[in-house]
N, C-alpha and C positions, 0 to 999 in steps of 0.2 A: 838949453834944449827946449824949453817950454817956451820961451819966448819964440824964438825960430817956429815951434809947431804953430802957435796964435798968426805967426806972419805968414804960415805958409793959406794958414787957414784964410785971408784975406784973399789968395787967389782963387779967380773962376773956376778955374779947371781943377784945384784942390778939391774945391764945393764939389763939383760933380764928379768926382773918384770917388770921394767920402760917402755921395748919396746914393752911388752904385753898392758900392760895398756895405753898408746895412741893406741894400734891399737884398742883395745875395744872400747874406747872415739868414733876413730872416725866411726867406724862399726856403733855403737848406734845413732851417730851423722847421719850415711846417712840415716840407716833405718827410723831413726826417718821423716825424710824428704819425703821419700818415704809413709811413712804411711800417714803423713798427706797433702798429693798431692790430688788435686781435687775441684771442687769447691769448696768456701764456701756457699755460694745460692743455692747449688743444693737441693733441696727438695726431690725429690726423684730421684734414675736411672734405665733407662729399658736396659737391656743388655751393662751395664756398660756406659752408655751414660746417661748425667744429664739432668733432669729436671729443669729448672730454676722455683726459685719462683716469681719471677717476672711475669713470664704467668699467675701464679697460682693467685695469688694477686688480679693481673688484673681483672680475671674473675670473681672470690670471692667476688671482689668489686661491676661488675657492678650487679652481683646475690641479693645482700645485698642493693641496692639502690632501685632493683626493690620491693624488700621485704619492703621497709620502706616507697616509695611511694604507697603503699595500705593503709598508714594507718595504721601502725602496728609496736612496738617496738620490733626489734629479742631479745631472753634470750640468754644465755650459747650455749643451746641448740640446738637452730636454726642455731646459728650463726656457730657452728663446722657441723651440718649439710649441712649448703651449702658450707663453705670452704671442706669439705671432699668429693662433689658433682664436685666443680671445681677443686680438685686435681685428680677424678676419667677421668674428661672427657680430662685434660691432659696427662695422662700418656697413656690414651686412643689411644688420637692426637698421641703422642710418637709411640708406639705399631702398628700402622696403616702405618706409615712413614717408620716405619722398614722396615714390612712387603713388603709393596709396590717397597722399595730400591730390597730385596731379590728376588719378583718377576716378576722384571724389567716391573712396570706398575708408568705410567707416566699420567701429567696433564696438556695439552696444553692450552696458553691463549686464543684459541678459544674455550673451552669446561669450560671453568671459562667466559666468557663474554656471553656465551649460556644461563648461571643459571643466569648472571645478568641480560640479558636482560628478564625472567620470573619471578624476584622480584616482583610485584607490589604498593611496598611501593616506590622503585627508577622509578617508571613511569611518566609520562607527557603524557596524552592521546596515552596512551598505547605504549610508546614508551622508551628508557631508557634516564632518564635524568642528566647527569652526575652532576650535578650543586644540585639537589635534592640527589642524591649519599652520594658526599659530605658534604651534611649540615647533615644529618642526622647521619652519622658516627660519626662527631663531638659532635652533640649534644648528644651520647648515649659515649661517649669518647670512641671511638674504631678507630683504624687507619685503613687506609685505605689497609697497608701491612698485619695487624692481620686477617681483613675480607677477605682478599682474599686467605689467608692461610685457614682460617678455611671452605671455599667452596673449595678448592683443598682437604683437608681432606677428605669432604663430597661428592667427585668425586669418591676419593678414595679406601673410604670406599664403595661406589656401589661397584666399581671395584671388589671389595675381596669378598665383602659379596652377593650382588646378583645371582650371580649365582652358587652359593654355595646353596640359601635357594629357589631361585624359583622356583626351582620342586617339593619342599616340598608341601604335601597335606596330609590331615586326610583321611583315606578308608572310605570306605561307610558302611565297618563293623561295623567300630568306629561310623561313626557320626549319621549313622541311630538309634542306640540306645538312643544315647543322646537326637537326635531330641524328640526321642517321649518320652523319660521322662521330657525334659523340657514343652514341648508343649502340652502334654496330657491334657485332659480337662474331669474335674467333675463335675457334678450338685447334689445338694442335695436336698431333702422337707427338710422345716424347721418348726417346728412347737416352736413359743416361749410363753414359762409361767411364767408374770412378776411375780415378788413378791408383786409388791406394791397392784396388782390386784386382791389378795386372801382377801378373809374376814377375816376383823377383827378381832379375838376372844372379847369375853365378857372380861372387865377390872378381873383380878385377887383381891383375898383379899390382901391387905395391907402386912399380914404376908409372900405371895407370894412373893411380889415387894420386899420385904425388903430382903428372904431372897438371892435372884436373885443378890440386891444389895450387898450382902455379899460375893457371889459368886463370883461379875465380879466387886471388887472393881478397876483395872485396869481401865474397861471405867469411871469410875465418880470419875479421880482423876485428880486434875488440873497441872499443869506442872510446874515447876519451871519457874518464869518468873525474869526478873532483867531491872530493867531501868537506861537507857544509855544517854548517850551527846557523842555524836559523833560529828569531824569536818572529812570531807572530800575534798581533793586534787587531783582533775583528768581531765587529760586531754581529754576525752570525754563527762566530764558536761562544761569542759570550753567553747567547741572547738563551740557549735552554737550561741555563742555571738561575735567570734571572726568577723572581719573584714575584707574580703582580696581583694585587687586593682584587678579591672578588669581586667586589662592589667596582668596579674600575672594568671589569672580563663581562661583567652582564649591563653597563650602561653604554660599554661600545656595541654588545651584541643586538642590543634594543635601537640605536641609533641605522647598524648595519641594516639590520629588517625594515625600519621606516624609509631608508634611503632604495631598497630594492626591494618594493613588496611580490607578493607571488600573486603569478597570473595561474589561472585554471588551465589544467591539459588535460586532453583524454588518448587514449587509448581505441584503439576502435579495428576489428577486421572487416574489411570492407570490399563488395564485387562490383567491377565495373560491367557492365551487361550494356547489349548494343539494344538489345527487342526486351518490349514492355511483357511480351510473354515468358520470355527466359525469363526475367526476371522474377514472376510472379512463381513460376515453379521450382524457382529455389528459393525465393521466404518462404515459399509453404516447407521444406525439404528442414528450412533450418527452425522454423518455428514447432514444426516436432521433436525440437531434439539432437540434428545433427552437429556432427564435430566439426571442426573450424578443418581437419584433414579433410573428414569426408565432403565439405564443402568445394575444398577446393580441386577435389576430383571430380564433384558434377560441375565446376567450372568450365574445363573441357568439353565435356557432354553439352553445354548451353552457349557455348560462346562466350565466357564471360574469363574475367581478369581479375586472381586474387590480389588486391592491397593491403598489405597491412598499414595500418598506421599508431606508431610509437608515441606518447608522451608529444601530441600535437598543441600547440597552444592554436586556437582559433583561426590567427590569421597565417599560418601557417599551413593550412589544407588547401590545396591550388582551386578548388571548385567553391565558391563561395554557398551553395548551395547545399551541399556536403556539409560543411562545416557548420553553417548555423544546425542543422540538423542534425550531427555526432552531440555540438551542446548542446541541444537541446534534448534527446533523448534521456531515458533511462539507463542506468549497466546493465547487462544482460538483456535489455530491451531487442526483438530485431525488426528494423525499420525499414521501410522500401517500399516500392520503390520510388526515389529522390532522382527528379531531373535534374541533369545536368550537361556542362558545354559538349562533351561529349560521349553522351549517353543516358544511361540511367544506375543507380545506386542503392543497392542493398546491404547493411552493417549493421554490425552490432557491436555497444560501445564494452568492452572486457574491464576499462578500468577508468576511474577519474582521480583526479590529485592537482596539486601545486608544482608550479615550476621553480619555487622558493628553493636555497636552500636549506638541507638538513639541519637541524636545530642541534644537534653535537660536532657537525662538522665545521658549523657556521662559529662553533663556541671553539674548536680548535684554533679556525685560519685565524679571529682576531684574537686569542691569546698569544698568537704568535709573533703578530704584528706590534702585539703589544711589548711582549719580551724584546723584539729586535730595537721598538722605540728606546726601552728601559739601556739596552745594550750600548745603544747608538751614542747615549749622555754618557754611560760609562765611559767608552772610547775617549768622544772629546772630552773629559774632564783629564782621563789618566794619561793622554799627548805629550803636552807640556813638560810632567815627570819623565816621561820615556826620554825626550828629545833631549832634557839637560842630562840624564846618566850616559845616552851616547856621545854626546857631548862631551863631557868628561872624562873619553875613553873606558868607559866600565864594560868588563867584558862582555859579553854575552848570556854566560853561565853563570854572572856575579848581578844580574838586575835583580831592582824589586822584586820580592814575590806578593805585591798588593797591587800592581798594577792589569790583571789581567792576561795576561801572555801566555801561551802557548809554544813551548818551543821542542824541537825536534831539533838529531841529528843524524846524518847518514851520509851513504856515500850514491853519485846516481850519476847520467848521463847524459846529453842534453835533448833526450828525447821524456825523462823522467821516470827511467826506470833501471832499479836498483841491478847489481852485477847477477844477481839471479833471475834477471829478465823480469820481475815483475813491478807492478808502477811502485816508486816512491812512497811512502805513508807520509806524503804533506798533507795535514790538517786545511781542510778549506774545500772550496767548490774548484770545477778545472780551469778556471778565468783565474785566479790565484794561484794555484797550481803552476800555470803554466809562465805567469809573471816571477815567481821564483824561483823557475829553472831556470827562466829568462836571464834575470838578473845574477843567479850564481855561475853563468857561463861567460856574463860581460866583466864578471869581477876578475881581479887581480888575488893571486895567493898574498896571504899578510894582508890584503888592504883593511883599515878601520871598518868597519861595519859603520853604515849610515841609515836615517829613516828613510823608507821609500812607500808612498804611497798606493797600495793595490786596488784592485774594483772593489765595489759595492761599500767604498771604506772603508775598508780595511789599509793598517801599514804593517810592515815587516822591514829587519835590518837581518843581514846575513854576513858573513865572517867564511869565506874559503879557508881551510886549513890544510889541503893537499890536493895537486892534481897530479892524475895519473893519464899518462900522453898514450893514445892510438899504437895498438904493435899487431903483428899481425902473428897468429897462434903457431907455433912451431911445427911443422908437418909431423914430427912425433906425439903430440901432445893431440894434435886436431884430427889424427888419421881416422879413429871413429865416424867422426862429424864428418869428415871426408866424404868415409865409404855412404853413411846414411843420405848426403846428400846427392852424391853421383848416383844411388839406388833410385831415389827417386825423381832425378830428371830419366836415368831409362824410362820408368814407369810410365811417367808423363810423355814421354815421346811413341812408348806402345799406344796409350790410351788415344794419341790425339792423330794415328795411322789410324786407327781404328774406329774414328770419328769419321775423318774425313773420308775412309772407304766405301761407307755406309752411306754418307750425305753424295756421292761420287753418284754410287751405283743406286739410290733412289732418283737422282735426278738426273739418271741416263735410262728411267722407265721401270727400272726395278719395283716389288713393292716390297714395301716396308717390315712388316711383318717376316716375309719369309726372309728377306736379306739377314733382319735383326735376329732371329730365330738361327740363321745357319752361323751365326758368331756365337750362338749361348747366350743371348739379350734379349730382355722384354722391352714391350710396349705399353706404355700409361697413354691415358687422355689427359690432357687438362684440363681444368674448367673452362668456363670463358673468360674472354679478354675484351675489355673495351678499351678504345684509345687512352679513355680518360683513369684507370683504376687497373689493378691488377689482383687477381687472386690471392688470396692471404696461402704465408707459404708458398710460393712459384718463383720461379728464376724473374727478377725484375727487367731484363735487361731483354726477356724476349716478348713486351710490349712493344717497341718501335720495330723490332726485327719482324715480328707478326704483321701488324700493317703493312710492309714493305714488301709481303712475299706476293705470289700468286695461288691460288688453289692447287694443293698438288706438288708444292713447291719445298724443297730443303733446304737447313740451312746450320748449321755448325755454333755454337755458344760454349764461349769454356768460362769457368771458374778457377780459382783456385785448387778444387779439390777434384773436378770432374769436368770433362764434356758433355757435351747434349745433344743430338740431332733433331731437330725440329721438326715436321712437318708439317703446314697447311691444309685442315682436314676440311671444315665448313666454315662458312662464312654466313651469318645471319642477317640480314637487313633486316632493322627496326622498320616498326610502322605506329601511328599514332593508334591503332586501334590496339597491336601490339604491348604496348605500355601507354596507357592514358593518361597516370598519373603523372610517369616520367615528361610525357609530353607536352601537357598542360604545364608541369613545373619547370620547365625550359620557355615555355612561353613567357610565363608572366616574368621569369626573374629577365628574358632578353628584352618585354616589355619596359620592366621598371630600369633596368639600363637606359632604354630609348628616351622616357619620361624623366628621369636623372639628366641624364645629357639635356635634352630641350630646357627644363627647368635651369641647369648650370649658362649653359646659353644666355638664355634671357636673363639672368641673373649678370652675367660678364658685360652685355650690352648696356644695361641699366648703366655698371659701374663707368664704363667705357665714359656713356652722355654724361653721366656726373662728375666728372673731373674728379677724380681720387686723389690726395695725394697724402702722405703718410711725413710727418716729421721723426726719421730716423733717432736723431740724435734724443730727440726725449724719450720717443720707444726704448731704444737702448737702456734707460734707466731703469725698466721694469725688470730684467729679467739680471741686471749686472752682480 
């Protein structure tokens, strides 16, 4: 063979196969090299420039810690949703870094030490404390390079995007519309006709009931029921027995506080006045002494609009003008008058505080968090045991009693409630609850009990031990039930004659009152209705029926227990002068919508020119 190749090798045309074929070899050999040049960690690149996953990681993690110190096990789900959150806000960071190279805008270490010294988590009596800095970076595992990065970002990003969007505002074409269909205000008469309050008819013959009974065998048939042994595994029945070291309850509550410190709020009753004169004669009014009531009575008398305002943190009062001057005031100070977009302003601040939370309730939520942690290792430690005794066929009523378990038995429906109508005593939340009627409806009488995994991590295994099939009640045994319920559909059939006579003959010119009045029915007002809210207490359902009338207009609403007749009394159009507050605070929030949108815009455009492009397959590893 070797001889033969040497003589082939003597030939011309061998030479030049042979010299083709290494030059292919090595062609194939370079491109090959070239093709797979580039990181291997790159996750994703924005204009050909890598993303490291290692950023990504990073932040996915601390995302994923904060998620799990609430108290809450992430799924599949979650968990790709915030790795896909901290792949967005990198490639972001990426995109923004670009941008800023291309539009030669820069981030001096005194415009980064400007945003630190206004952190107030890194303060010491209002000063920046670098020692607090520190500790707290560490303890949230962020370095100190990474945080300073992501505030040059966030300089940055002003840089490009603020004045791009803060000339952005909604016309008055636009928003005066909106105002008054959000803020629009209806009253209605109501006149209500319960059912339970109509007379009784005389009991029916027998051959009635029965054959009513025959008609609506549906209501007097009893439900399939099946009785269960349930064992239950979860770490939210476990978690208020758990135990956890003091010193563990007060260095998560000191971590909680640094991670959310409290910003100042005020308190403040506040008049919106049109004229510099109104205004002047009710500070004098309140600076004698007046009551916040009697204030808002000469409100009226002056043109002016009481505001209250609750527990405002600063940038929270629509008038920038206002606000710096609620903080800056005194309590009980009364200030005015304060120009503003639309108007002028007089208040006085009733109260100041933190928006922090309470320092006992803050020490509850993470003791709790903390037991469900403690709870969560019980669970998966004691699994493995639970899964070989079911395994091993052991009964139900024969497990461990070291394992943790909770178990109940009864009998119930597959609606989850026991033959006396009321729910089940299954231990757990109704997301569990409802996965163990689930599962003892799908099971088989006799079948083995198996593990089954419920929400929030929780398992249960269940055992049917008797179903009782669907009959329908004997008309001797049901004739009560019978009579009670044929009682009150008559009822219900008077009350809803007696609806619709009224709504008939008001909206054939009648009025209302007298119509209501000749059946022995009163008239109530309502409060007002906006499209957007309904009066605490009021029929919910006559929100859209409202907008949809005319002035003057009726209209029929039934419930389960009662009818209603409706009537369209007033109709109030908002005005900006009307509510200032409300109007200004529909402004700015339709404004920062506008400045949102543009901002997202130019942000999607960037990405658009930069060629995005995401390597799935290593993404995937972060969250699997």
């Amino acid at each position: 063979m070797l001889v033969w190749v040497r003589n082939l090798m003597a030939s011309w045309v061998a030479r030049i196969f042979f010299v083709l074929l290494i030059v292919i070899f090595v062609f194939w050999g370079v491109s090959n090299v070239f093709t797979l040049t580039g990181s291997p960690t790159a996750v994703a690149t924005v204009a050909g420039k890598p993303v490291d996953i290692s950023v990504v990681q990073a932040a996915y993690q601390r995302a994923l810690n904060q998620y799990q110190q609430q108290g809450r096990q992430p799924d599949q789900m979650v968990r790709r949703q915030l790795a896909q959150q901290a792949l967005s806000d990198a490639i972001r960071q990426e995109i923004l870094r670009q941008a800023a190279v291309q539009y030669g805008l820069g981030v001096p270490d005194a415009a980064v030490r400007a945003v630190l010294d206004t952190i107030p988590a890194f303060q010491t009596n209002g000063v920046f404390d670098k020692a607090k800095f520190t500790q707290l970076l560490a303890q949230n595992g962020i370095s100190q390079d990474s945080f300073i990065d992501e505030i040059k970002d966030e300089v940055i990003e002003r840089q490009l995007i603020t004045p791009l969007v803060n000339g952005a505002a909604v016309p008055k074409t636009m928003l005066n519309p909106i105002f008054a269909l959000l803020d629009e205000q209806r009253t209605a008469s109501l006149v209500n006709i319960p059912v339970a309050a109509q007379a009784a008819p005389a009991a029916p013959a027998d051959a009635v009931l029965h054959r009513y009974w025959l008609n609506h065998q549906g209501d007097f048939t009893a439900p399939e029921y099946r009785k269960v042994q349930v064992v239950i595994l979860s770490p939210a029945l476990l978690a208020p027995d758990e135990t956890v070291p003091q010193a563990q309850i007060d260095a998560a509550v000191a971590r909680a506080e640094a991670t959310s410190p409290s910003v100042p709020v005020r308190s403040a009753e506040v008049l919106s006045v049109e004229d510099l004169a109104d205004a002047s004669q009710l500070m004098a009014a309140w600076q004698k002494g007046a009551s916040w009531d009697r204030m808002q009575a000469l409100a009226k008398q002056y043109h002016a609009t009481p505001v209250p305002l609750s527990k405002m943190q600063q940038d929270q009062i629509p008038s920038a003008s206002l606000a710096q001057a609620v903080f800056s005031a005194q309590k009980g100070e009364v200030v005015g008058p304060i120009a503003g977009s639309l108007g002028m302003y007089v208040f006085k601040v009733t109260a100041t505080g933190q928006s922090g939370p309470d320092k006992a309730q803050l020490t509850t939520q993470v003791t709790g968090q903390l037991q469900l942690q403690m709870a969560q290792a019980a669970v998966a430690k004691n699994l493995d045991a639970l899964q070989d005794a079911l395994a091993g066929q052991t009964p139900l009523n024969q497990l461990p009693g070291n394992l943790g378990l909770v178990a109940v038995e009864g009998t119930l429906d597959a609606d989850g409630n026991a033959p006396d109508g009321a729910a089940a005593p299954i231990p757990g939340g109704n997301a569990l609850k409802s996965a163990i009627v689930k599962a003892a409806f799908a099971a088989s009488k006799g079948q083995a009990p198996k593990l089954q995994s419920g929400p929030d991590g929780s398992y249960y295994a269940l055992a049917v031990q008797d179903v009782t099939a669907p009959a329908v009640t004997p008309f001797a045994q049901a004739r009560a039930h019978v009579l009670a319920v044929w009682t009150r559909q008559q009822q219900k059939r008077e009350a809803e004659v007696k609806a619709a006579d009224l709504m008939h003959a008001v909206n054939s010119g009648a009025n209302l009152n007298m119509a209501a009045a000749a059946d022995g029915l009163s008239v109530t007002q309502s409060p007002p209705y906006t499209s957007g809210a309904q009066p605490q207490g009021e029929p919910s359902q006559l929100v859209p029926v409202l907008f949809s009338l005319k002035q003057g207009e009726a209209t029929m609403l039934n419930n389960s227990t009662s009818f209603t007749v409706a009537v369209l009394t007033q109709v109030q159009e908002p005005t900006p002068q009307s509510d200032p507050a409300g109007y200004a605070r529909l402004r700015e929030n339709l404004n920062k919508s506008l400045q949102d949108d543009l901002g997202g815009s130019f942000l999607a455009g960037l990405q658009a020119r930069d060629k995005v492009t995401v390597n799935q397959k290593l993404f995937s590893q972060l969250y699997q």
